[in-house]
PyMOL Python script that loads the backbone (N, CA, C, O; Angstrom):
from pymol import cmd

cmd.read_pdbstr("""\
ATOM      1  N   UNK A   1      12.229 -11.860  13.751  1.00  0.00           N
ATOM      2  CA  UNK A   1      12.791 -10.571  13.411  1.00  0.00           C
ATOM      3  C   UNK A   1      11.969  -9.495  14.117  1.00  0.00           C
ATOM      4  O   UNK A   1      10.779  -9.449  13.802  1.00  0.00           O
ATOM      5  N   UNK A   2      12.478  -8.504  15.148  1.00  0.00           N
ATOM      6  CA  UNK A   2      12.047  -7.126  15.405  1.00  0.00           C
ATOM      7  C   UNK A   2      11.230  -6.403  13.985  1.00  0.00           C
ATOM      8  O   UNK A   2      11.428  -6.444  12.771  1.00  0.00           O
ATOM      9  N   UNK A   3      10.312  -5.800  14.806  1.00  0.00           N
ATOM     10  CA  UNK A   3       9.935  -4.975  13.568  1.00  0.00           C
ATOM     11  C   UNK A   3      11.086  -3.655  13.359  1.00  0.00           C
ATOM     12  O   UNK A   3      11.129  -2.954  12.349  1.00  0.00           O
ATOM     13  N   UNK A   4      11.872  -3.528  14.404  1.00  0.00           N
ATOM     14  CA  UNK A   4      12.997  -2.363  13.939  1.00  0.00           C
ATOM     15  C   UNK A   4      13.597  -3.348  12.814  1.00  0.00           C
ATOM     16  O   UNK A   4      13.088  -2.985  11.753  1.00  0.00           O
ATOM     17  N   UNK A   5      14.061  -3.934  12.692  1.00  0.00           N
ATOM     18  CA  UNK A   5      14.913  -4.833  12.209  1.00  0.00           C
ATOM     19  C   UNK A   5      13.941  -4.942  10.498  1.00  0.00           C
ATOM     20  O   UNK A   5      14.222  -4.556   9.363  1.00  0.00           O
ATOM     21  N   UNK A   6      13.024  -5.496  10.955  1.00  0.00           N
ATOM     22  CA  UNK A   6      12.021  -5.359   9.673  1.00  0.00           C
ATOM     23  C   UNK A   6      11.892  -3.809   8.868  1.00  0.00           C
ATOM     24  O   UNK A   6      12.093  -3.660   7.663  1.00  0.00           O
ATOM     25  N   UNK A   7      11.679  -3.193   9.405  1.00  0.00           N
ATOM     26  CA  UNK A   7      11.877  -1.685   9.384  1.00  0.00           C
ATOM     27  C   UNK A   7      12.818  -1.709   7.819  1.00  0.00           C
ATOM     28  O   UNK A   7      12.676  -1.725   6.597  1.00  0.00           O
ATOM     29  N   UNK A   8      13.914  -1.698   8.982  1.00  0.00           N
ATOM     30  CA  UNK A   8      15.132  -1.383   8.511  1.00  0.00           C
ATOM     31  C   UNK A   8      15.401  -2.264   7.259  1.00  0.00           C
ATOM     32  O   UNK A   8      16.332  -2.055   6.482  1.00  0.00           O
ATOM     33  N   UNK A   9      14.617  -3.135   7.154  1.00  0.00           N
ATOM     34  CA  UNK A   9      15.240  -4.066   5.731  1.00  0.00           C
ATOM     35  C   UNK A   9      14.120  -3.723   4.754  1.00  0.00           C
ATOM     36  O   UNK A   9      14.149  -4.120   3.589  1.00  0.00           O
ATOM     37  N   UNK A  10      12.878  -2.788   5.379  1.00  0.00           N
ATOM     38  CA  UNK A  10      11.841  -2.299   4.113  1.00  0.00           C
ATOM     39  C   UNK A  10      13.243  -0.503   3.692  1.00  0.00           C
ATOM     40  O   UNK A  10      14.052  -0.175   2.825  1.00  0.00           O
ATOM     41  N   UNK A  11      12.910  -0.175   4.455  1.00  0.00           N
ATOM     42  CA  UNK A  11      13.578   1.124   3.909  1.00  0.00           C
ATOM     43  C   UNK A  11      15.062   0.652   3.381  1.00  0.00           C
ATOM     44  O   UNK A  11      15.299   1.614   2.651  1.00  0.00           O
ATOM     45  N   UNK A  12      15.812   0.101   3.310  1.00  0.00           N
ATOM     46  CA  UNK A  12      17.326  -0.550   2.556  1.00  0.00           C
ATOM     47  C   UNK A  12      16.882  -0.063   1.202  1.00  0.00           C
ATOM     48  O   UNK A  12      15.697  -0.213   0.904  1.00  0.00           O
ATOM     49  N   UNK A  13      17.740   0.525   0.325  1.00  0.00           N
ATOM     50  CA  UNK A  13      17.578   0.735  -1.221  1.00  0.00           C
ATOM     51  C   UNK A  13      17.779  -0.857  -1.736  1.00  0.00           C
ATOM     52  O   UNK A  13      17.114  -1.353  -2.645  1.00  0.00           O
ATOM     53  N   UNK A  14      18.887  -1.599  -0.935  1.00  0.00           N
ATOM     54  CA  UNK A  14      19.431  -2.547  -1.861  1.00  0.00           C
ATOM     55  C   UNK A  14      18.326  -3.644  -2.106  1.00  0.00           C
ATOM     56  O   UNK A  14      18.476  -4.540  -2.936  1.00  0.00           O
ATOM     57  N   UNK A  15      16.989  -3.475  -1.167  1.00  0.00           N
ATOM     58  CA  UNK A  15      15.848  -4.165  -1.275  1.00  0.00           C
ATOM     59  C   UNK A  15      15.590  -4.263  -2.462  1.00  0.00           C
ATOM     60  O   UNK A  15      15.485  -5.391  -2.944  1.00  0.00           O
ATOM     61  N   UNK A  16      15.459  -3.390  -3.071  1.00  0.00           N
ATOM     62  CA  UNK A  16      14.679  -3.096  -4.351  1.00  0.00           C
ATOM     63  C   UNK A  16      15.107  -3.830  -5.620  1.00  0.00           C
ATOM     64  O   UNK A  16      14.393  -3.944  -6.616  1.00  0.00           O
ATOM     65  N   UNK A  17      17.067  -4.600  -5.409  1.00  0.00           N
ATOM     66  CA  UNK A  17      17.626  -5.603  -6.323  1.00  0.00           C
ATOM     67  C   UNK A  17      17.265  -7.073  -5.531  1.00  0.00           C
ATOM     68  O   UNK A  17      18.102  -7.956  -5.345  1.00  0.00           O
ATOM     69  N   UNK A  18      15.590  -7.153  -5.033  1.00  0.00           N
ATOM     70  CA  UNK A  18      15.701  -8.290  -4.770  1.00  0.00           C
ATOM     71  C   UNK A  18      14.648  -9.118  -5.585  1.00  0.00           C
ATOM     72  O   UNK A  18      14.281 -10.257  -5.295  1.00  0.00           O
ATOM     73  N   UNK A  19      14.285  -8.485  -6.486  1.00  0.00           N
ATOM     74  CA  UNK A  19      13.586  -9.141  -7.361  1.00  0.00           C
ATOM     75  C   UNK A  19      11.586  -9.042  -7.283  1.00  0.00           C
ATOM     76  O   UNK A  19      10.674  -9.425  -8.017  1.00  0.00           O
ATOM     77  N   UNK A  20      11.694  -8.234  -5.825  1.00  0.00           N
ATOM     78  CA  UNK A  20      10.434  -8.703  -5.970  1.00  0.00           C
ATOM     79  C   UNK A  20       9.080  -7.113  -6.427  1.00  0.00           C
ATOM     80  O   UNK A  20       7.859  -7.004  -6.318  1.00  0.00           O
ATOM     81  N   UNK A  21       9.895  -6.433  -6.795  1.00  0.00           N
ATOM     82  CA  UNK A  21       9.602  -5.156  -7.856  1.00  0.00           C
ATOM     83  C   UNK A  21       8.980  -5.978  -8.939  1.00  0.00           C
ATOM     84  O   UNK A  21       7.923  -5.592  -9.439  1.00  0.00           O
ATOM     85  N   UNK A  22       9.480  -6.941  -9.288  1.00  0.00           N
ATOM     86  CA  UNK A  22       8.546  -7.612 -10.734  1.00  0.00           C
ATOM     87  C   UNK A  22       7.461  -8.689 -10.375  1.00  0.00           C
ATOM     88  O   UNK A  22       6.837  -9.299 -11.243  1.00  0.00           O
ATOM     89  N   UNK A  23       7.280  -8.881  -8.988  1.00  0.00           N
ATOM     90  CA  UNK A  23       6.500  -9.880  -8.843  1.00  0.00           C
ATOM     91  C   UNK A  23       4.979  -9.851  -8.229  1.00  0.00           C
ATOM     92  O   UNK A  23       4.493 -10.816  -7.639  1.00  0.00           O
ATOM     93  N   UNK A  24       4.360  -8.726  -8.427  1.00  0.00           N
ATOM     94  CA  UNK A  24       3.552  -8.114  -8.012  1.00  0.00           C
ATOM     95  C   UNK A  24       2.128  -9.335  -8.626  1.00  0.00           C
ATOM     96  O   UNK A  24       1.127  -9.869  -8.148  1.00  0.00           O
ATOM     97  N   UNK A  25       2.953  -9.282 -10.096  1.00  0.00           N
ATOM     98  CA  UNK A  25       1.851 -10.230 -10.860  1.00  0.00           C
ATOM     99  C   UNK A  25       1.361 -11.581 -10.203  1.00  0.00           C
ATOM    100  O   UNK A  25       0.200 -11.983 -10.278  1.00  0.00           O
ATOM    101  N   UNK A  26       2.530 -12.320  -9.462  1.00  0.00           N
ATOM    102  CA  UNK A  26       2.095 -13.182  -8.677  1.00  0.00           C
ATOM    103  C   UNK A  26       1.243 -13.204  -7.697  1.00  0.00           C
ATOM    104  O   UNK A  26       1.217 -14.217  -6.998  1.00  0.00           O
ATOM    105  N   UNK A  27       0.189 -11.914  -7.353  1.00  0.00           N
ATOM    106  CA  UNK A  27      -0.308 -12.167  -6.093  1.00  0.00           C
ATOM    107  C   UNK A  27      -1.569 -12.124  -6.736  1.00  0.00           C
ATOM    108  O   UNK A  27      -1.835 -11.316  -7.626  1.00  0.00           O
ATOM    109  N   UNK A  28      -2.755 -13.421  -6.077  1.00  0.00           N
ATOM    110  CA  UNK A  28      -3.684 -13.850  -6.681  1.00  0.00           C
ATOM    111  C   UNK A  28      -5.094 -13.770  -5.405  1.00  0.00           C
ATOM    112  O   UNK A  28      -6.139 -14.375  -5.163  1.00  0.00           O
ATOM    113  N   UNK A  29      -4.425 -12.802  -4.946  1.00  0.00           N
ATOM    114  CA  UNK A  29      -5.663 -12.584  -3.972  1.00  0.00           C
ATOM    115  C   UNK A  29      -6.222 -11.012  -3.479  1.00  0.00           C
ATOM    116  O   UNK A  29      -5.292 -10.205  -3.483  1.00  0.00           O
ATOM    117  N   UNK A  30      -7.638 -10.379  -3.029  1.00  0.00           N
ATOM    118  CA  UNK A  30      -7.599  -9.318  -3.134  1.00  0.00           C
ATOM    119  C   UNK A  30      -6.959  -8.722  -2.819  1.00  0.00           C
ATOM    120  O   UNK A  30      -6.608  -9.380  -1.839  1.00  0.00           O
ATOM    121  N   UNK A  31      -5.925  -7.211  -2.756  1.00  0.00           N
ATOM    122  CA  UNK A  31      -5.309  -6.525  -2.630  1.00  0.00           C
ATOM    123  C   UNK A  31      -6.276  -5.041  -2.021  1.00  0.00           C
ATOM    124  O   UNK A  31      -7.336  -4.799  -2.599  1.00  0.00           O
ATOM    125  N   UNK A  32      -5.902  -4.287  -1.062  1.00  0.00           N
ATOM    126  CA  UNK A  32      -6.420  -3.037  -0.540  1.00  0.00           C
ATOM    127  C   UNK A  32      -5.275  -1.944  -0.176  1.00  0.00           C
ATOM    128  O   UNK A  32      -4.864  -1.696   0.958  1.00  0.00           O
ATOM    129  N   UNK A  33      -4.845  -1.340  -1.410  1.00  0.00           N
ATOM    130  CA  UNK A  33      -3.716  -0.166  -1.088  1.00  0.00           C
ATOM    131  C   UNK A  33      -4.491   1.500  -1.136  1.00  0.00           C
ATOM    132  O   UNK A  33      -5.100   2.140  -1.992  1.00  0.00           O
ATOM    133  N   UNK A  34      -4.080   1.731   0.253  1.00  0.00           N
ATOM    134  CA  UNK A  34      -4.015   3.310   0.662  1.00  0.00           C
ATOM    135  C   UNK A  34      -3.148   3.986   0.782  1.00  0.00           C
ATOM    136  O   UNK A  34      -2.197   3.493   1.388  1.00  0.00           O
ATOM    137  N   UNK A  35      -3.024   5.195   0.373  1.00  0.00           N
ATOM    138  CA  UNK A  35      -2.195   6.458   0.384  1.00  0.00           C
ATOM    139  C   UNK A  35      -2.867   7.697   0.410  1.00  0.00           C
ATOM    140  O   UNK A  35      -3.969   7.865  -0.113  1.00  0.00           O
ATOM    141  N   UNK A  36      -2.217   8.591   1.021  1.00  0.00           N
ATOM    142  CA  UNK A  36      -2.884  10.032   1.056  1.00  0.00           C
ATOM    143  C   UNK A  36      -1.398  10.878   0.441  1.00  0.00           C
ATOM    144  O   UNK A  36      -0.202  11.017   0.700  1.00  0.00           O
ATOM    145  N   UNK A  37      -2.770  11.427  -0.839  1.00  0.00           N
ATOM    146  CA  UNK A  37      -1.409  11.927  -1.825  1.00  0.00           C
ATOM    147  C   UNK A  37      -0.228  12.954  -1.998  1.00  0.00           C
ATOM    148  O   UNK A  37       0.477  13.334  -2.933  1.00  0.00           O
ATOM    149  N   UNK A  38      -0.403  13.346  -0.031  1.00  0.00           N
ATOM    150  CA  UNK A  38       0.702  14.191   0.380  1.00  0.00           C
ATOM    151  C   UNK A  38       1.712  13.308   1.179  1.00  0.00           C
ATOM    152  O   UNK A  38       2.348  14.058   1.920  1.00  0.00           O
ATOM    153  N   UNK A  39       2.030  12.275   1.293  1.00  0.00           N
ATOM    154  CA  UNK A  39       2.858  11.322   1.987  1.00  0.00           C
ATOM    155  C   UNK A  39       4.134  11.237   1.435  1.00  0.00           C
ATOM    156  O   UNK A  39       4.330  10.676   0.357  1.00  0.00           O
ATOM    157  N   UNK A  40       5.016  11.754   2.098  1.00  0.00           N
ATOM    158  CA  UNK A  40       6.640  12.056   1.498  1.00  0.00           C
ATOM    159  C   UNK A  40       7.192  10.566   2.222  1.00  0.00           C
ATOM    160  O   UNK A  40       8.296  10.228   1.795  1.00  0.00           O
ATOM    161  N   UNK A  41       6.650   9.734   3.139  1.00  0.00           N
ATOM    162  CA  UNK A  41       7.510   8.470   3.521  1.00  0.00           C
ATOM    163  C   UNK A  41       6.936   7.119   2.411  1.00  0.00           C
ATOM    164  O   UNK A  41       7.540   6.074   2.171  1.00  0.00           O
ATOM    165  N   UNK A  42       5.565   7.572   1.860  1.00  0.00           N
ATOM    166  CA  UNK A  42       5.807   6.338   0.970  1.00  0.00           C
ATOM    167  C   UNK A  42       4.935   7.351  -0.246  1.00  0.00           C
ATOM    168  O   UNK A  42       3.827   7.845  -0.035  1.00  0.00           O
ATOM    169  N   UNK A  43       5.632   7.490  -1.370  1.00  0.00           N
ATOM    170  CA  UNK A  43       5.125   8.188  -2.080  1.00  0.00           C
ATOM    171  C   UNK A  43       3.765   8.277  -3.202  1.00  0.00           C
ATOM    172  O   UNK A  43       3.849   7.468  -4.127  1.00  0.00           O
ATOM    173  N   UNK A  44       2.851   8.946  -3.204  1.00  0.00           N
ATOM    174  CA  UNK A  44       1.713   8.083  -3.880  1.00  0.00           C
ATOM    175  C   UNK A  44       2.052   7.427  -5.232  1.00  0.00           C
ATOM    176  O   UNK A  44       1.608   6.338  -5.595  1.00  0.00           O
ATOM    177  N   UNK A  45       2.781   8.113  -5.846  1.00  0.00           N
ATOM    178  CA  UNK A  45       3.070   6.987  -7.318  1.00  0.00           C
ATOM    179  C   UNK A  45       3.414   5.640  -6.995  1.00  0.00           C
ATOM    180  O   UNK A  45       3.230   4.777  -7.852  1.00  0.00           O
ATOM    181  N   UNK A  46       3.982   5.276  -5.659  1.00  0.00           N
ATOM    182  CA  UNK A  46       4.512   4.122  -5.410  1.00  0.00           C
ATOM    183  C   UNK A  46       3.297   2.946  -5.576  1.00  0.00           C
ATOM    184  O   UNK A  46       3.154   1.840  -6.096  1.00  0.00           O
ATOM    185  N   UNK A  47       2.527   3.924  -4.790  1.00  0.00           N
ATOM    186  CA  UNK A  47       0.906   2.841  -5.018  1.00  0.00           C
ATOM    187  C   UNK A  47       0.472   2.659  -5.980  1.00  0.00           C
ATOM    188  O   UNK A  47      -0.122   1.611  -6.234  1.00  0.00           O
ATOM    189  N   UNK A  48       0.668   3.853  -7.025  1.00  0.00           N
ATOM    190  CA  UNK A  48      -0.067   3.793  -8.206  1.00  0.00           C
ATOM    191  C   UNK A  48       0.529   2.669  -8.803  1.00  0.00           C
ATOM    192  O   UNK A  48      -0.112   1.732  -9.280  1.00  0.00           O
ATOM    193  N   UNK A  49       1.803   2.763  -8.777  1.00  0.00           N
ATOM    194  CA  UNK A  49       2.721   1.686  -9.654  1.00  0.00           C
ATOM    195  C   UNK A  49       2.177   0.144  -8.956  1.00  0.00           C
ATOM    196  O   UNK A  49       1.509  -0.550  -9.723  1.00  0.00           O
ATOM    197  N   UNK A  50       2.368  -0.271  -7.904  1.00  0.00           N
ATOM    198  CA  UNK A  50       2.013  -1.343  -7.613  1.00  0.00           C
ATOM    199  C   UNK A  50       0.225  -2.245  -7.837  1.00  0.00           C
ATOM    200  O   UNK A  50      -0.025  -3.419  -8.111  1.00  0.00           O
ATOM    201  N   UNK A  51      -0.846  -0.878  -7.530  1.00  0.00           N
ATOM    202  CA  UNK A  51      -1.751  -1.099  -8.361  1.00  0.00           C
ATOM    203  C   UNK A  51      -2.022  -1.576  -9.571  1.00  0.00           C
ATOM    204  O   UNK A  51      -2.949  -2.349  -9.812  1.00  0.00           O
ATOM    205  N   UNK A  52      -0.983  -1.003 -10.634  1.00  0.00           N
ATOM    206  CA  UNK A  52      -1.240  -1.561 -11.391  1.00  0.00           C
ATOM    207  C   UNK A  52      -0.331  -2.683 -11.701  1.00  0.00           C
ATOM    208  O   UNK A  52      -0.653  -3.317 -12.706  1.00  0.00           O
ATOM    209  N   UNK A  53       0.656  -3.052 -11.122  1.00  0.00           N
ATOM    210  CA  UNK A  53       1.343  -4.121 -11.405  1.00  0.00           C
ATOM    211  C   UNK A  53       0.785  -5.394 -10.653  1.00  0.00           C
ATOM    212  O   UNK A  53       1.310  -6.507 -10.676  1.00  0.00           O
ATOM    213  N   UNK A  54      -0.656  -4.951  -9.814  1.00  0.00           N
ATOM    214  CA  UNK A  54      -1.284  -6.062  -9.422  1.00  0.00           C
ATOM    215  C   UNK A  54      -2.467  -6.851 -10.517  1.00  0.00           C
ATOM    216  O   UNK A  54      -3.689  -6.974 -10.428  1.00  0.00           O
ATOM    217  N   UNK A  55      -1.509  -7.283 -11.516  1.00  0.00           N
ATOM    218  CA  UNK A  55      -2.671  -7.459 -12.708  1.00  0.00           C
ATOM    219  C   UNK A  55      -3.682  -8.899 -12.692  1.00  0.00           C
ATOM    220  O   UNK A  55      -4.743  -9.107 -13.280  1.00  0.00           O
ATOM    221  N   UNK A  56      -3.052  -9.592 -11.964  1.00  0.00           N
ATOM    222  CA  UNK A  56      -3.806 -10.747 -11.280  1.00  0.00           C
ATOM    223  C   UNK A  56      -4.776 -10.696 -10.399  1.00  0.00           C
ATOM    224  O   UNK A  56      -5.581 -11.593 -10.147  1.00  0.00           O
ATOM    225  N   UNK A  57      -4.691  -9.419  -9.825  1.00  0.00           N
ATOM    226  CA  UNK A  57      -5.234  -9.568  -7.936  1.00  0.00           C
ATOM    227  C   UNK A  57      -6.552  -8.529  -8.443  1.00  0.00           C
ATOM    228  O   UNK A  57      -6.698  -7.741  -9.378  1.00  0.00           O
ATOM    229  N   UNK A  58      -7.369  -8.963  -7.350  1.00  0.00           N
ATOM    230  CA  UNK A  58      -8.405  -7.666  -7.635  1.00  0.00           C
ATOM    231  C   UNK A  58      -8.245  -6.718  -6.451  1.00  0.00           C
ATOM    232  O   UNK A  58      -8.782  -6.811  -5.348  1.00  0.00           O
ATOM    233  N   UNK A  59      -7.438  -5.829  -6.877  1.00  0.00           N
ATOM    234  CA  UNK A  59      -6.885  -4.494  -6.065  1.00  0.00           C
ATOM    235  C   UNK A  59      -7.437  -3.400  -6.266  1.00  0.00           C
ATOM    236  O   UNK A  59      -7.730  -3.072  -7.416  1.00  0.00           O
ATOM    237  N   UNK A  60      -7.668  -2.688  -5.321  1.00  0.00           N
ATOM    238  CA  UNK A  60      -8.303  -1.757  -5.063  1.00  0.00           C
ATOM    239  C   UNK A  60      -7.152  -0.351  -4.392  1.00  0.00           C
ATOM    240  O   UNK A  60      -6.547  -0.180  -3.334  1.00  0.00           O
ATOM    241  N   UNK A  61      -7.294   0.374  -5.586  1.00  0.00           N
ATOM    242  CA  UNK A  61      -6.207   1.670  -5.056  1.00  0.00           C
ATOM    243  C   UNK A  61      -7.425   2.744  -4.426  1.00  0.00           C
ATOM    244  O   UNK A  61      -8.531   2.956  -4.923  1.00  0.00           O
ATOM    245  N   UNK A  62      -6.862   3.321  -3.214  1.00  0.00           N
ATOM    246  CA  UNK A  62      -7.883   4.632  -2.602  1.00  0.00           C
ATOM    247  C   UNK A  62      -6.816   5.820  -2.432  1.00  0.00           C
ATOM    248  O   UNK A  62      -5.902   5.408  -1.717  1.00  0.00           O
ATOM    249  N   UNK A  63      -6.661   6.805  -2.732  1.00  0.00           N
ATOM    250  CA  UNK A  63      -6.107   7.801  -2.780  1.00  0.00           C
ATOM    251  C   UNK A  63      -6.879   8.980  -1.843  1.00  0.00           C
ATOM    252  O   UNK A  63      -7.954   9.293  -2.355  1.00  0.00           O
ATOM    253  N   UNK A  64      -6.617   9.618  -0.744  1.00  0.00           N
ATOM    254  CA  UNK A  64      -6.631  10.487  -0.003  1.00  0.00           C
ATOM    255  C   UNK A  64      -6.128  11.827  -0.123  1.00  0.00           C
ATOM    256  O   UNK A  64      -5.197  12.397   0.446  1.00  0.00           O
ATOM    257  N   UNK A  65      -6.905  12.179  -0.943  1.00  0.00           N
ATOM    258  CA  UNK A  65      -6.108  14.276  -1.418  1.00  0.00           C
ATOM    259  C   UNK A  65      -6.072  14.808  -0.474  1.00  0.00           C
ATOM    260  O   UNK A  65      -6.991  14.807   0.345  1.00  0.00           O
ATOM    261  N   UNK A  66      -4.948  15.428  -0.345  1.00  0.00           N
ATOM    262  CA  UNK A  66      -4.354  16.322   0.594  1.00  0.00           C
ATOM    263  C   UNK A  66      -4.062  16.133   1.988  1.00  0.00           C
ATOM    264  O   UNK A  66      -4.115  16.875   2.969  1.00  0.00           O
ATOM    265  N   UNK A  67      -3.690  14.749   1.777  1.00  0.00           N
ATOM    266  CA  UNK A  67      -3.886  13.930   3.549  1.00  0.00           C
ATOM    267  C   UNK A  67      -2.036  13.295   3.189  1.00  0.00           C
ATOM    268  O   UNK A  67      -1.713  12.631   2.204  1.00  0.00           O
ATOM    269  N   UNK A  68      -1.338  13.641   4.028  1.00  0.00           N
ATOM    270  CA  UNK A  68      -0.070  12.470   4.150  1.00  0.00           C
ATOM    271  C   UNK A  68       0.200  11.538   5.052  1.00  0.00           C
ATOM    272  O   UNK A  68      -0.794  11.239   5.714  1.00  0.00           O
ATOM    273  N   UNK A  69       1.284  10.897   5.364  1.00  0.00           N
ATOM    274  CA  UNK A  69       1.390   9.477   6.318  1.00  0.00           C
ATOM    275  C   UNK A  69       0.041   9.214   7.252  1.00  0.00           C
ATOM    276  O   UNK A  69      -0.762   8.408   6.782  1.00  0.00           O
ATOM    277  N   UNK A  70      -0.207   9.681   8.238  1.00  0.00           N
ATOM    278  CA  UNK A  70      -1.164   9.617   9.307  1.00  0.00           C
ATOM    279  C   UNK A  70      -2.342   9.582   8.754  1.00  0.00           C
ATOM    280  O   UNK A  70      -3.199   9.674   9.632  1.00  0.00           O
ATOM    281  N   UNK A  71      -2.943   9.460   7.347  1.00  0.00           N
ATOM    282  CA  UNK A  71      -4.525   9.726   7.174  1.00  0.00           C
ATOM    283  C   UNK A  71      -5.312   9.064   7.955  1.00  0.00           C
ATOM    284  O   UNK A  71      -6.192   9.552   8.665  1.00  0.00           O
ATOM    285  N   UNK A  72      -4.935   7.579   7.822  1.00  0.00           N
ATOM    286  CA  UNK A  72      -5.329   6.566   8.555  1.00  0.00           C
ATOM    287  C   UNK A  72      -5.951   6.763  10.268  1.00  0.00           C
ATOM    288  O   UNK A  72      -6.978   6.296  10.760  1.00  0.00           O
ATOM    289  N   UNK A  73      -5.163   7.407  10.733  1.00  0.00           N
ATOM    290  CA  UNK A  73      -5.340   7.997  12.451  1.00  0.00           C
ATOM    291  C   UNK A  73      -6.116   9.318  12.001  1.00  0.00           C
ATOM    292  O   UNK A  73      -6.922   9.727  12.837  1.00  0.00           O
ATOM    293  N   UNK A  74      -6.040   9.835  11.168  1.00  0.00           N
ATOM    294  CA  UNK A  74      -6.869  11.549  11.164  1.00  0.00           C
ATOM    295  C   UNK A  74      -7.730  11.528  10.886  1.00  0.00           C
ATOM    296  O   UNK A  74      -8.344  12.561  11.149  1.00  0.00           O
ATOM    297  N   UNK A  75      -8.339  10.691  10.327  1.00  0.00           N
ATOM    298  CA  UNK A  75      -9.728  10.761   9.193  1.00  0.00           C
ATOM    299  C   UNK A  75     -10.448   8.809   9.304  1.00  0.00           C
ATOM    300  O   UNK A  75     -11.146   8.161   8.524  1.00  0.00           O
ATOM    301  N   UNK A  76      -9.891   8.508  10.509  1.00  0.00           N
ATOM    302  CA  UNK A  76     -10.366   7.010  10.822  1.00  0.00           C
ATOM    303  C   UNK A  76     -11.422   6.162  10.583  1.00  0.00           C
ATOM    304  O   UNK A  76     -11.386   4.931  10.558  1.00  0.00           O
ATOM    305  N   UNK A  77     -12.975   7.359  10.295  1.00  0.00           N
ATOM    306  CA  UNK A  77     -13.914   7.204  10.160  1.00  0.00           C
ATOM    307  C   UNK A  77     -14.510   6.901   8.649  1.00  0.00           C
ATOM    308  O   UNK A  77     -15.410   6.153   8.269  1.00  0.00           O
ATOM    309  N   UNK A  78     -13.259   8.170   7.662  1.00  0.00           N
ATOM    310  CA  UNK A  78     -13.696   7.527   6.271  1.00  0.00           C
ATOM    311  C   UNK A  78     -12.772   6.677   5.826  1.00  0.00           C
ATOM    312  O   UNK A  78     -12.982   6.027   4.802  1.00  0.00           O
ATOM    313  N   UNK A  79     -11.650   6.565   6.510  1.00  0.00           N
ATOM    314  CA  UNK A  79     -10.878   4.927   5.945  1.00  0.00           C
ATOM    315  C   UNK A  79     -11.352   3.833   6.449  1.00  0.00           C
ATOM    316  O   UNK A  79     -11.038   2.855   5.771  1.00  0.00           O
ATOM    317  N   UNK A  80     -12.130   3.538   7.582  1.00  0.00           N
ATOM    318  CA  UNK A  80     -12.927   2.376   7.973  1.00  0.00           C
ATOM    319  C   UNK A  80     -13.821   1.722   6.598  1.00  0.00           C
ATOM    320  O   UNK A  80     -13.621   0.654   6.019  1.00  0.00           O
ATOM    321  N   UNK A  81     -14.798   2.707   6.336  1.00  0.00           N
ATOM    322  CA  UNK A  81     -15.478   2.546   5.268  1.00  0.00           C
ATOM    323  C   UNK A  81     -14.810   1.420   4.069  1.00  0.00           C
ATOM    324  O   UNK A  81     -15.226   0.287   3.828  1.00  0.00           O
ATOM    325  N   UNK A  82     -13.719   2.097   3.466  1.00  0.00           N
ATOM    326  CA  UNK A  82     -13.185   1.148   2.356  1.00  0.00           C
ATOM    327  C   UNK A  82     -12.690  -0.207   2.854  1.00  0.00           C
ATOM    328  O   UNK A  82     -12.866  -1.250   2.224  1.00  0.00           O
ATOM    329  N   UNK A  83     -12.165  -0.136   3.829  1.00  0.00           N
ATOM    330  CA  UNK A  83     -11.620  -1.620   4.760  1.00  0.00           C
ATOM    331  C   UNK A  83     -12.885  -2.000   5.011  1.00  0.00           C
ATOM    332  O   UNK A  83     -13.112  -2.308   3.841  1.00  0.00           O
ATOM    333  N   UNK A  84     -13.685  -2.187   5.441  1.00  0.00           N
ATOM    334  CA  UNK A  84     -15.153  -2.697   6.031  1.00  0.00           C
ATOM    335  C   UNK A  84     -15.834  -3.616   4.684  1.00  0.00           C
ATOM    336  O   UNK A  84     -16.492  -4.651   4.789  1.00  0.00           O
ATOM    337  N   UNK A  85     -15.387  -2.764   3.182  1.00  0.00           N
ATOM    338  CA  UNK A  85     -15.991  -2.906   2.437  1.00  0.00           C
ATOM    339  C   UNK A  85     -15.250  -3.771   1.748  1.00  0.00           C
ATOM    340  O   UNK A  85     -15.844  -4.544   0.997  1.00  0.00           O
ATOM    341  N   UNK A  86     -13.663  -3.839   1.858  1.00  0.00           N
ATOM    342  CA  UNK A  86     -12.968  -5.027   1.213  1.00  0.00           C
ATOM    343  C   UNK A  86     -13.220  -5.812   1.649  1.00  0.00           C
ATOM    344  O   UNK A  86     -13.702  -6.801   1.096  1.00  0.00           O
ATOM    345  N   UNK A  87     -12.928  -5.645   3.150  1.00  0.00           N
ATOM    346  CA  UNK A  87     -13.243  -7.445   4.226  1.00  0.00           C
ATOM    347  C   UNK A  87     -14.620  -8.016   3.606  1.00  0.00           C
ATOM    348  O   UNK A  87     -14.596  -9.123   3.068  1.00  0.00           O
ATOM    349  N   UNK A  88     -15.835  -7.266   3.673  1.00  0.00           N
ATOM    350  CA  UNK A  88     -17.056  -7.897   3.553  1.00  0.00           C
ATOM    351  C   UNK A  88     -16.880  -8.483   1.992  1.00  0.00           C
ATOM    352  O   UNK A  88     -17.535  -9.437   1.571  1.00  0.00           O
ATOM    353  N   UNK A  89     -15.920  -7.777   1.236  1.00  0.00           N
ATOM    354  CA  UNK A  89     -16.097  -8.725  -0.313  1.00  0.00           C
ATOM    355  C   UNK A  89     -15.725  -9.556  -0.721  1.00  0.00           C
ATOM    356  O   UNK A  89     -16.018 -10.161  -1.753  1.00  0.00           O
ATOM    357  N   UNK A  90     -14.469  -9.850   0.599  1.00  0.00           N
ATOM    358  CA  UNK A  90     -13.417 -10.911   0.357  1.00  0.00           C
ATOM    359  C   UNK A  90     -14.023 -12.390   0.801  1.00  0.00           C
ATOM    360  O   UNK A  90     -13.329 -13.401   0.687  1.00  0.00           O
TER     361      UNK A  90
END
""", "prot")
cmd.dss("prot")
cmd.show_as("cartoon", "prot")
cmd.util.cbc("prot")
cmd.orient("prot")
């Protein structure tokens, strides 16, 4: 599958009747979710919600104030940090 193609089947609403909204609990390995809490393409509650529906996993939510989509490329130096620090724990 293209990642357009992939793309296109993450953004689909009808994704969301595919069951796997409830299955978060199944994932049994560390987890590392980022968001910057001005991001209108994936919204920060979205993380929040999945954070905590990672009740198995040892997940780690990082939240970025006042940073949206791109934090990652803008501020490269303090998101390294938390990635550096999952890899080394995993």
């Amino acid at each position: 599958m293209s990642a357009f193609a992939a793309f296109g089947n993450f953004i689909d609403p009808n994704q969301a009747k595919d069951g796997s909204f409830d299955r978060p609990h199944e994932i049994r390995i560390p987890v590392l979710i980022a968001n910057g809490s001005n991001d209108v393409a994936f919204p920060t509650h979205n993380s929040y919600v999945l954070w905590q529906k990672l009740t198995n996993a040892a997940a780690q939510l990082h939240l970025y104030a006042d940073l949206g989509y791109a934090f990652l490329f803008q501020y490269a130096a303090q998101f390294s940090r938390p990635i550096c620090e999952f890899l080394d724990s995993a």
